[in-house]
mmCIF file of the C-alpha atoms, coordinates in Angstrom:
data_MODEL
# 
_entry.id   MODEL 
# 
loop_
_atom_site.group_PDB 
_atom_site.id 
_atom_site.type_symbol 
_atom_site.label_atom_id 
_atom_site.label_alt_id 
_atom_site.label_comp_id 
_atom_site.label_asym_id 
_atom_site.label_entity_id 
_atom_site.label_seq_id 
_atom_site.pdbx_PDB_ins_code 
_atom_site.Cartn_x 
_atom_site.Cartn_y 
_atom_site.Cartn_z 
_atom_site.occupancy 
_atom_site.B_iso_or_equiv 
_atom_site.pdbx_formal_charge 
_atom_site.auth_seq_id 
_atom_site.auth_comp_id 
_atom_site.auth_asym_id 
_atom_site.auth_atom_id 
_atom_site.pdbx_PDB_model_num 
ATOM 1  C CA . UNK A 1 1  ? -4.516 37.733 -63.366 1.00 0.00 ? 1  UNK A CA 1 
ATOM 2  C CA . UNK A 1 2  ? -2.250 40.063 -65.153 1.00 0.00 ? 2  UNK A CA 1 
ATOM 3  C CA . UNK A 1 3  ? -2.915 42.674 -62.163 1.00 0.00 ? 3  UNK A CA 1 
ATOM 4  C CA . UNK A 1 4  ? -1.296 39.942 -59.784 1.00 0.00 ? 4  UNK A CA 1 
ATOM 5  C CA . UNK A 1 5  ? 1.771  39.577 -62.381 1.00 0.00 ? 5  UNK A CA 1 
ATOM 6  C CA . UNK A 1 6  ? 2.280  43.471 -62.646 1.00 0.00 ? 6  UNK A CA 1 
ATOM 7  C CA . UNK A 1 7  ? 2.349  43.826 -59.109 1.00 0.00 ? 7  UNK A CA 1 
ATOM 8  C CA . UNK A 1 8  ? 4.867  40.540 -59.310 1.00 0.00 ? 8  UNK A CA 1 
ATOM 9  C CA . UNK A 1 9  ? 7.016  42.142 -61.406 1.00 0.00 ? 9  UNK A CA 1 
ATOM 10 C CA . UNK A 1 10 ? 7.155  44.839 -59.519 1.00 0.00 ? 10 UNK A CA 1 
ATOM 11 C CA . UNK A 1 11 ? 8.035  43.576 -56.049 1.00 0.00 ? 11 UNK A CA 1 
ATOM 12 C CA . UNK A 1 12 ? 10.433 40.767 -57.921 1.00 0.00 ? 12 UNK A CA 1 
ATOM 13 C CA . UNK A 1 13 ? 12.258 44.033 -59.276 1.00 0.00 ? 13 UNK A CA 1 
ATOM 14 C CA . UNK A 1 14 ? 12.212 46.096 -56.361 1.00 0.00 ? 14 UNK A CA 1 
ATOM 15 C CA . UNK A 1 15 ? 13.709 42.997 -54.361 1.00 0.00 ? 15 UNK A CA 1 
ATOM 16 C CA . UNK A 1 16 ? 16.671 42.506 -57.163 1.00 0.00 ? 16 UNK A CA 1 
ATOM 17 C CA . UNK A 1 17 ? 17.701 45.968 -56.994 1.00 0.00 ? 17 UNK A CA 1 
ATOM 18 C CA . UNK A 1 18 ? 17.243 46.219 -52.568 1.00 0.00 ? 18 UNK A CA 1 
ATOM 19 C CA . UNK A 1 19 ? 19.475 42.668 -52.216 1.00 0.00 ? 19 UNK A CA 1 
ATOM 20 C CA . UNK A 1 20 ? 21.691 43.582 -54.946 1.00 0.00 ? 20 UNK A CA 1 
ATOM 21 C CA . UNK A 1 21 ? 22.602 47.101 -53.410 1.00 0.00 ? 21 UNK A CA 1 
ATOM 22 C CA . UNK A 1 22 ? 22.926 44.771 -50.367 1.00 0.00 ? 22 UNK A CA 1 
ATOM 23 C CA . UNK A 1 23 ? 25.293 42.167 -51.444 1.00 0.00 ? 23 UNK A CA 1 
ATOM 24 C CA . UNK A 1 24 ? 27.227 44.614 -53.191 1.00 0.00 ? 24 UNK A CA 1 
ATOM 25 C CA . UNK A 1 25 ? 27.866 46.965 -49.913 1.00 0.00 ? 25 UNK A CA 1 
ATOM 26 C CA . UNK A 1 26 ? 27.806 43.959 -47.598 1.00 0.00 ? 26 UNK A CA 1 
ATOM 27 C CA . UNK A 1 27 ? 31.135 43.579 -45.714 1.00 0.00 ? 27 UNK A CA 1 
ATOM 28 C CA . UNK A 1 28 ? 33.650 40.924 -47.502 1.00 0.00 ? 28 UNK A CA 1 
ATOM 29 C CA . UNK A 1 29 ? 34.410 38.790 -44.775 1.00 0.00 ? 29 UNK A CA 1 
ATOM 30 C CA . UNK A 1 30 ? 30.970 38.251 -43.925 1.00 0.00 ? 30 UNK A CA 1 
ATOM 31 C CA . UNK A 1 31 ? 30.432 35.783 -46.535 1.00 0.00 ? 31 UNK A CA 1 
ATOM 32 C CA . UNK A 1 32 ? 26.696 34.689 -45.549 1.00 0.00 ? 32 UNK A CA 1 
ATOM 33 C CA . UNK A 1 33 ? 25.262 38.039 -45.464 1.00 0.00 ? 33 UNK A CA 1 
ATOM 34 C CA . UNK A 1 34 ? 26.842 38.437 -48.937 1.00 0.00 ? 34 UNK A CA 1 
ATOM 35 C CA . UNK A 1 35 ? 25.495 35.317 -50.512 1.00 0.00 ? 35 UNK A CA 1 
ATOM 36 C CA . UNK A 1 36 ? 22.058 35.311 -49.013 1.00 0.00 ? 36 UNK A CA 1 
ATOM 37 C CA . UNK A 1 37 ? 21.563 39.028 -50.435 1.00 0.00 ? 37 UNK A CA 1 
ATOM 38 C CA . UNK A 1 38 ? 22.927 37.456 -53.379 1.00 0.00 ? 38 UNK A CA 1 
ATOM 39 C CA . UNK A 1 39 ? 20.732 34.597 -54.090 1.00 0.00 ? 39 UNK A CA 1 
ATOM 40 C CA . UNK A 1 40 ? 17.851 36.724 -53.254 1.00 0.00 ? 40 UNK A CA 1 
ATOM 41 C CA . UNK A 1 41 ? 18.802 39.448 -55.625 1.00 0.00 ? 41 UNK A CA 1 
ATOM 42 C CA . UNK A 1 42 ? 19.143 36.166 -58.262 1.00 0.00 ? 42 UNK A CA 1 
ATOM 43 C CA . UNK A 1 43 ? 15.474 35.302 -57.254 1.00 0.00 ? 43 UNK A CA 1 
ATOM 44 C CA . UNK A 1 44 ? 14.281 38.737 -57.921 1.00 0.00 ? 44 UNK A CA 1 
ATOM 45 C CA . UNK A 1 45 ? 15.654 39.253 -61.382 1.00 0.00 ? 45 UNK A CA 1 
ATOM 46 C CA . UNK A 1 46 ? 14.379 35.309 -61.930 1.00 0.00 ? 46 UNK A CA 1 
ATOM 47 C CA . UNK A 1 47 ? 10.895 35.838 -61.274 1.00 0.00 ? 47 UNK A CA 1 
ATOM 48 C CA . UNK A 1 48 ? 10.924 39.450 -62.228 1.00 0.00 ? 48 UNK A CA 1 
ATOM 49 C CA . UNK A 1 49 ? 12.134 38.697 -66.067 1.00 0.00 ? 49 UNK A CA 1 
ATOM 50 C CA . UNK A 1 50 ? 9.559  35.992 -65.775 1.00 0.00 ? 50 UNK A CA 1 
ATOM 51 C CA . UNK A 1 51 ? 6.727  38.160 -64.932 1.00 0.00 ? 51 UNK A CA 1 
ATOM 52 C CA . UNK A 1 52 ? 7.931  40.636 -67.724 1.00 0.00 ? 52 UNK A CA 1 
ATOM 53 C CA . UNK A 1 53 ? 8.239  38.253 -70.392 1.00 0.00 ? 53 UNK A CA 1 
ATOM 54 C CA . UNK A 1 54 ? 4.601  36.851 -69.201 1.00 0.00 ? 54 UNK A CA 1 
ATOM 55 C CA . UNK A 1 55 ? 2.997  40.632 -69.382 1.00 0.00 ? 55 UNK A CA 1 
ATOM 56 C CA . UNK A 1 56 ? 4.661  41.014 -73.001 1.00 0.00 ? 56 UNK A CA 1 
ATOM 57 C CA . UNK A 1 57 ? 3.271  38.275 -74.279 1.00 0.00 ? 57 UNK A CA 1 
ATOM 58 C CA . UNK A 1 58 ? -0.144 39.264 -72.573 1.00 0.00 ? 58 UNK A CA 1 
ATOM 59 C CA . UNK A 1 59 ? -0.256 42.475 -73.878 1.00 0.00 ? 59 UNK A CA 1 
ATOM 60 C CA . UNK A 1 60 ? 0.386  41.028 -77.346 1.00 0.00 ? 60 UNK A CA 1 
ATOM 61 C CA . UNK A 1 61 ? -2.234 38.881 -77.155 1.00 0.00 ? 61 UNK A CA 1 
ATOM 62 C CA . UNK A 1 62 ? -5.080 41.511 -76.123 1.00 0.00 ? 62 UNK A CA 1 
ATOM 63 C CA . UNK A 1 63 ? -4.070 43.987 -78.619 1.00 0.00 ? 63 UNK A CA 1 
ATOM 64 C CA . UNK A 1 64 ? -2.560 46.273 -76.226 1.00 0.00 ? 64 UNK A CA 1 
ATOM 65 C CA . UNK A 1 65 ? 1.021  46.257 -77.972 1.00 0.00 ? 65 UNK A CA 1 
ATOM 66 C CA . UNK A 1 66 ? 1.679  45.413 -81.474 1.00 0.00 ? 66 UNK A CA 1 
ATOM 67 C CA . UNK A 1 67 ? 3.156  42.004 -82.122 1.00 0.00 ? 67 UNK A CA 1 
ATOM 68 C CA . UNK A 1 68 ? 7.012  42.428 -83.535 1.00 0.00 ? 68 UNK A CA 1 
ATOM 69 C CA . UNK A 1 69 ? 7.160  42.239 -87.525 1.00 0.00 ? 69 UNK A CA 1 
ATOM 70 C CA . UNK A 1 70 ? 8.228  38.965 -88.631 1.00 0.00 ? 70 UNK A CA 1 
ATOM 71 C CA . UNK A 1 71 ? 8.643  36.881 -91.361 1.00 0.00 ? 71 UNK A CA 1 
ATOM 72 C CA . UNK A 1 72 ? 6.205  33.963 -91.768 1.00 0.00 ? 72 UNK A CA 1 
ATOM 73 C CA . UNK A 1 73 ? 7.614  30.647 -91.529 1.00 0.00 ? 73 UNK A CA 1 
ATOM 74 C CA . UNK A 1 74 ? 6.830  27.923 -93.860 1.00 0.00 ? 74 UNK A CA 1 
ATOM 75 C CA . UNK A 1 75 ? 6.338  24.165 -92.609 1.00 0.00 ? 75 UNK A CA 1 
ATOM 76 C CA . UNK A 1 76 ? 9.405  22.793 -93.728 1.00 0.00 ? 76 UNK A CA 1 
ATOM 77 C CA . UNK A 1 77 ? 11.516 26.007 -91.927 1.00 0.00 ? 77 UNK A CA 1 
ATOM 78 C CA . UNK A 1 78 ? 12.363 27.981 -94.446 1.00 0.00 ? 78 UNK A CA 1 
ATOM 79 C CA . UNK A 1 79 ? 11.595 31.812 -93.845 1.00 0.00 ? 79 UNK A CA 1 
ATOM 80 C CA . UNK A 1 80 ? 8.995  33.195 -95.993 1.00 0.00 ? 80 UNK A CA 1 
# 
């Protein structure tokens, strides 16, 4: 599964940064080129920060990266 999400990421990314070079270089009075590069650029980064944030956590949980240092927390909230 994490294969499929690495690969995710990295089409998701590669499709942010190919429609965001496109609606930024996209003529000005063609307004639906522009916004449908746009919107898929904004789908990109979407899913691609997704799949990041999912392989992070992943490779936290297998040992492969080591978890951020942190303060315990107590019940009631109060940092340890």
């Amino acid at each position: 599964m994490s294969k499929l999400i690495a690969i995710l990421n990295v089409v998701a990314w590669s499709g942010f940064w190919a429609f965001g070079y496109l609606a930024l270089t996209a003529d000005p009075t063609n307004t639906t080129e522009m916004m449908t590069a746009l919107l898929l650029a904004a789908g990109g980064a979407g899913i691609g920060v997704f799949a990041y944030f999912w392989l992070v956590r992943h490779a936290e949980e297998k040992g492969y990266a080591k978890r951020p240092n942190r303060a315990p927390r107590y019940d009631d909230g109060e940092v340890a």
